[in-house]
Backbone bond lengths (Angstrom), bond angles and torsions (degrees), N, CA, C in turn:
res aa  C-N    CA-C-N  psi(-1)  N-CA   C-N-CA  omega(-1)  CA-C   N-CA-C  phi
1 X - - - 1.447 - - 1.522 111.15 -
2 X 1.404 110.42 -55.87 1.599 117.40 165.59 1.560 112.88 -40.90
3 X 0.983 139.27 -41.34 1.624 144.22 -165.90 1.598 89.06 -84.39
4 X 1.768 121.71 -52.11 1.614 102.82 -160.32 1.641 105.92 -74.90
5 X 1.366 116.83 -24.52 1.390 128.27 177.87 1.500 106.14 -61.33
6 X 1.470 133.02 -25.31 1.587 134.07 -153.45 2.117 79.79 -102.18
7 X 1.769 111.02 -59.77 1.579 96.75 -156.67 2.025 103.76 -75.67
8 X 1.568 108.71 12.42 1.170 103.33 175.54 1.424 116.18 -89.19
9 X 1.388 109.98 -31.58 1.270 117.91 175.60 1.821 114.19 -80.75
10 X 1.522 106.59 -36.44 1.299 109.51 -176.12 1.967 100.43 -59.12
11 X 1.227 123.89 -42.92 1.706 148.72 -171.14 1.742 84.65 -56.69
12 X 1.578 116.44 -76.04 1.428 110.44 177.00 1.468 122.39 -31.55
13 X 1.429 109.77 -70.47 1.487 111.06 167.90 1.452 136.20 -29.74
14 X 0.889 94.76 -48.24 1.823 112.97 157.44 1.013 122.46 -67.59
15 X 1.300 128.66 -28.72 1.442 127.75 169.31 1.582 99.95 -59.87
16 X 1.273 106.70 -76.51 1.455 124.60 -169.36 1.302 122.50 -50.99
17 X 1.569 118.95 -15.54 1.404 108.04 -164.76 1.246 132.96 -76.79
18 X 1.983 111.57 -7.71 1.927 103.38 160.80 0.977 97.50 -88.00
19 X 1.538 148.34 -17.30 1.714 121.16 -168.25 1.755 91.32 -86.95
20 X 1.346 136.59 22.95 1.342 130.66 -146.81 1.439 63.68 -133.89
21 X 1.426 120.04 -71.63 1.774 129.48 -164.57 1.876 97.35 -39.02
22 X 1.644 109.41 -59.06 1.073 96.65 174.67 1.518 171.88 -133.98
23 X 1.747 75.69 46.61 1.291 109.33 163.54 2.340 110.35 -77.43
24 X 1.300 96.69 -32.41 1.267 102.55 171.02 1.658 120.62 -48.21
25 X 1.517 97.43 -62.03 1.113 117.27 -172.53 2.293 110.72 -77.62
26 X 1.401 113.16 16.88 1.217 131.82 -170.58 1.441 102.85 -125.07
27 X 1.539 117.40 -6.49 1.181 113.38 -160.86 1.545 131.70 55.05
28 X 1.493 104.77 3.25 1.561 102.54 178.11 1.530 114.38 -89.21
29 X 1.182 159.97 -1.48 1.624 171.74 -93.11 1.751 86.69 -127.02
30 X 1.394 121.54 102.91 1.331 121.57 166.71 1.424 117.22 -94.36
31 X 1.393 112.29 166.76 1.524 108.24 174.63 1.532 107.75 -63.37
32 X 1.746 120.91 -42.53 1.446 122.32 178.11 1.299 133.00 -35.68
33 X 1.587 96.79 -48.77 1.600 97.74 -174.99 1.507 98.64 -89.19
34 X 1.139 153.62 -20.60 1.540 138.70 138.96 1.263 107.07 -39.77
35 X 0.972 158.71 -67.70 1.482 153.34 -171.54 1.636 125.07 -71.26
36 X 1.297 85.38 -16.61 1.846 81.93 -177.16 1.565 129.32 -65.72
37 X 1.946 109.15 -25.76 1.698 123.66 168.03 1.455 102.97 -42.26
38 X 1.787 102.31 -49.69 1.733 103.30 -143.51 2.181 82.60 -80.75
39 X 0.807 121.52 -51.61 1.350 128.05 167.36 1.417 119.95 -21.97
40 X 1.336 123.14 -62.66 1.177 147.07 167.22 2.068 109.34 -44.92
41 X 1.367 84.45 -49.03 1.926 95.07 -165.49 2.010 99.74 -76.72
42 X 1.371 104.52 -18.97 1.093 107.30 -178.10 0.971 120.44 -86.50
43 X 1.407 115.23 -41.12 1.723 115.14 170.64 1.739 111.43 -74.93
44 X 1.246 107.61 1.36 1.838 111.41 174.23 1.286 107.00 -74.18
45 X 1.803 107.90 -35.56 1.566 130.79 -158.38 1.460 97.72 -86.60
46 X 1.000 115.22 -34.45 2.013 122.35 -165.43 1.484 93.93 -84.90
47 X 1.398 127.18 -49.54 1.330 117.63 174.14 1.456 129.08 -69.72
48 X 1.036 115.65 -43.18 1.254 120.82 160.60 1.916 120.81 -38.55
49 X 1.632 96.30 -71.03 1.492 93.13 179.03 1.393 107.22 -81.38
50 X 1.575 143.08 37.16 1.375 128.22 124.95 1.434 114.35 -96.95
51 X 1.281 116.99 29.08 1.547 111.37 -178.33 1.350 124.51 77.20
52 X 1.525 114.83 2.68 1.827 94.63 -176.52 1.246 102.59 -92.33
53 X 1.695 99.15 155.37 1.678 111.36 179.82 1.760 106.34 86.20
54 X 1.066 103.38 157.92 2.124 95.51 171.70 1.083 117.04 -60.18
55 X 0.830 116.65 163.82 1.518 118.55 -176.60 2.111 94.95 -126.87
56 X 1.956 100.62 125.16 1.380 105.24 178.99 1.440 71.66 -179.11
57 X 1.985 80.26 155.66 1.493 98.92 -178.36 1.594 112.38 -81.63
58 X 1.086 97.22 -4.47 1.654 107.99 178.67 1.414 113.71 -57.32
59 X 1.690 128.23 -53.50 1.333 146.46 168.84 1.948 111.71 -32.95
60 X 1.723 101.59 -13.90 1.542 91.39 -169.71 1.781 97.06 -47.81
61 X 0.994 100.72 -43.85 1.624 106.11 -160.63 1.736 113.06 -58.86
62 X 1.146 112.91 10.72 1.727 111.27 170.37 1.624 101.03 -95.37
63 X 1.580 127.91 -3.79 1.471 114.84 157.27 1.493 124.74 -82.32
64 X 1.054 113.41 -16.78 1.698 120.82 170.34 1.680 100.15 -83.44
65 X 1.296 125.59 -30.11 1.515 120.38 -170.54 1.242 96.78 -71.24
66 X 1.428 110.77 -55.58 1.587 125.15 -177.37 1.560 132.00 -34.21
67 X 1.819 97.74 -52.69 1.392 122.71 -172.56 1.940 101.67 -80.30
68 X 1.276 104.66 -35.89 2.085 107.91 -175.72 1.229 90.99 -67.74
69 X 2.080 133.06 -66.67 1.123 103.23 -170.16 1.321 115.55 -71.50
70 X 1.179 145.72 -18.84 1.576 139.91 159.74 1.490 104.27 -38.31
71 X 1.272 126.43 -61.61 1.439 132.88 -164.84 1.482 123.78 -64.83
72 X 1.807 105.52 -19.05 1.218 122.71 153.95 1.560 149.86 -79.83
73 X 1.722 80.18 -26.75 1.656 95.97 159.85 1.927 108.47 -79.11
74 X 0.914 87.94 -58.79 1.755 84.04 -174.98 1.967 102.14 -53.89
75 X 0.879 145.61 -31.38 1.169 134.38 154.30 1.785 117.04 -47.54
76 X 1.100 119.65 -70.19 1.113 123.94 168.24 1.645 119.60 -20.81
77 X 1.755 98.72 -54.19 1.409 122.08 -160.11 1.320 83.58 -68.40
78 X 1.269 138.74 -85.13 1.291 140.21 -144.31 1.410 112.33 -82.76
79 X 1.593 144.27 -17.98 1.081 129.40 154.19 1.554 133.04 -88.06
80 X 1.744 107.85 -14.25 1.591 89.12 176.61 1.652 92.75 -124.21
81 X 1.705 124.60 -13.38 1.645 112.61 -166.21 1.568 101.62 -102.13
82 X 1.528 132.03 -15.37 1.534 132.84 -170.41 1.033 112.72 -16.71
83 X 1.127 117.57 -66.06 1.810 123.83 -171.97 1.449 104.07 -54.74
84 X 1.706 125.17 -52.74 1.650 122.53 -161.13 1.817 91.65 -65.84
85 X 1.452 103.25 -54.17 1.753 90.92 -173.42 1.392 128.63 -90.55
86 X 1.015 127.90 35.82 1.467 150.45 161.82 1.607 117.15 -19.80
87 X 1.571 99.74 -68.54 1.048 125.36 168.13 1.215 140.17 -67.57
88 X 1.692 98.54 -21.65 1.433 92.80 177.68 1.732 111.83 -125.50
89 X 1.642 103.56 75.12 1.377 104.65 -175.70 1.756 129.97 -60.11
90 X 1.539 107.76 -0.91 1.338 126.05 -168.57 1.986 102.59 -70.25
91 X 1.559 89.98 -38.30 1.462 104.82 -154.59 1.613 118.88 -55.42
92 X 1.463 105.82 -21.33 1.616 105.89 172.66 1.094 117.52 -73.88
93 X 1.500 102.98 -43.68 1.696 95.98 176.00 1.754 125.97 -81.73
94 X 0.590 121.16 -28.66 1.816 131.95 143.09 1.236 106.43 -32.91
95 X 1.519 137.37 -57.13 1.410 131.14 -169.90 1.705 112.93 -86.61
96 X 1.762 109.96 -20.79 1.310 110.60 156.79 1.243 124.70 -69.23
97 X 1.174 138.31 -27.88 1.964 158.09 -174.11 1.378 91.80 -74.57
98 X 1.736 128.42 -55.29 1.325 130.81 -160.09 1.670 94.86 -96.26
99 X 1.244 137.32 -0.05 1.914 132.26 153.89 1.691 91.70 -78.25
100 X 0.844 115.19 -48.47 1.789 121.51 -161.81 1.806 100.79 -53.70
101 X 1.761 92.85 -55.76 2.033 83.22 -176.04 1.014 112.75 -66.68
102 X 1.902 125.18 -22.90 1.720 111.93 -157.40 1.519 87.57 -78.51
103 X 1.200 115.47 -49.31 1.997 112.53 -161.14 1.296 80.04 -51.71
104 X 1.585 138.82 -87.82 1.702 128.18 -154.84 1.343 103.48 -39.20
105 X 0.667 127.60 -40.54 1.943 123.12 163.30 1.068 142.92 -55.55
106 X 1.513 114.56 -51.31 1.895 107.27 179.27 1.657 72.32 -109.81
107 X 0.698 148.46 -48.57 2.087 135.28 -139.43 1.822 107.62 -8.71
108 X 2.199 82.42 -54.74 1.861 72.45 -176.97 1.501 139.23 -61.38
109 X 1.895 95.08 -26.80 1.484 103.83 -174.93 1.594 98.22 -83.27
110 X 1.210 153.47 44.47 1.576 163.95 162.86 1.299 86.43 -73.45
111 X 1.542 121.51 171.27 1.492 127.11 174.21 1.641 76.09 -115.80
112 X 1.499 125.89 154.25 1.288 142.95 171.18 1.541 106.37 -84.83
């Protein structure tokens, strides 16, 4: 679990790293969207070990679902919306917390 949790986040990172390059170089680079992966993996971890959603080792795979569409919004965010969401740096990680409950929620009813 430790190894798929490390190349899920390392996979994110890589996603992100020119809208990361240039948001840097835009001066926009918040602490939020650096924190929102480990944020995201934590509220997977907090829900999980209070029981919500089924519980199977199968579900590892809603942290890679979690972190790509995370890794796609924050792309989005910082290369074509920067300017509209400026203000509201909360909003990525809020929309990662709210991917995190729906997968612990329907994941099982998904068709495989």
């Amino acid at each position: 679990m430790i190894a798929g949790l490390l190349f899920s986040l390392i996979g994110y990172f890589l996603l992100v790293a020119y809208a990361s390059y240039q948001a840097k170089q835009q001066q926009a680079l918040i602490w939020q969207d650096i924190s929102t992966p480990f944020i995201v993996v934590i509220c997977w971890v907090v829900l999980t070990g209070i029981g919500y959603g089924h519980q199977s080792i199968s579900h590892f795979i809603e942290i890679p679902i979690a972190l790509m569409f995370l890794g796609a919004l924050y792309n989005l965010k910082i290369l074509w919306l920067a300017k509209r969401f400026a203000n509201r740096p909360w909003l990525l990680s809020l929309l990662g917390v709210f991917t995190v409950v729906l997968l612990r929620t329907f994941m099982p009813y998904l068709p495989e």
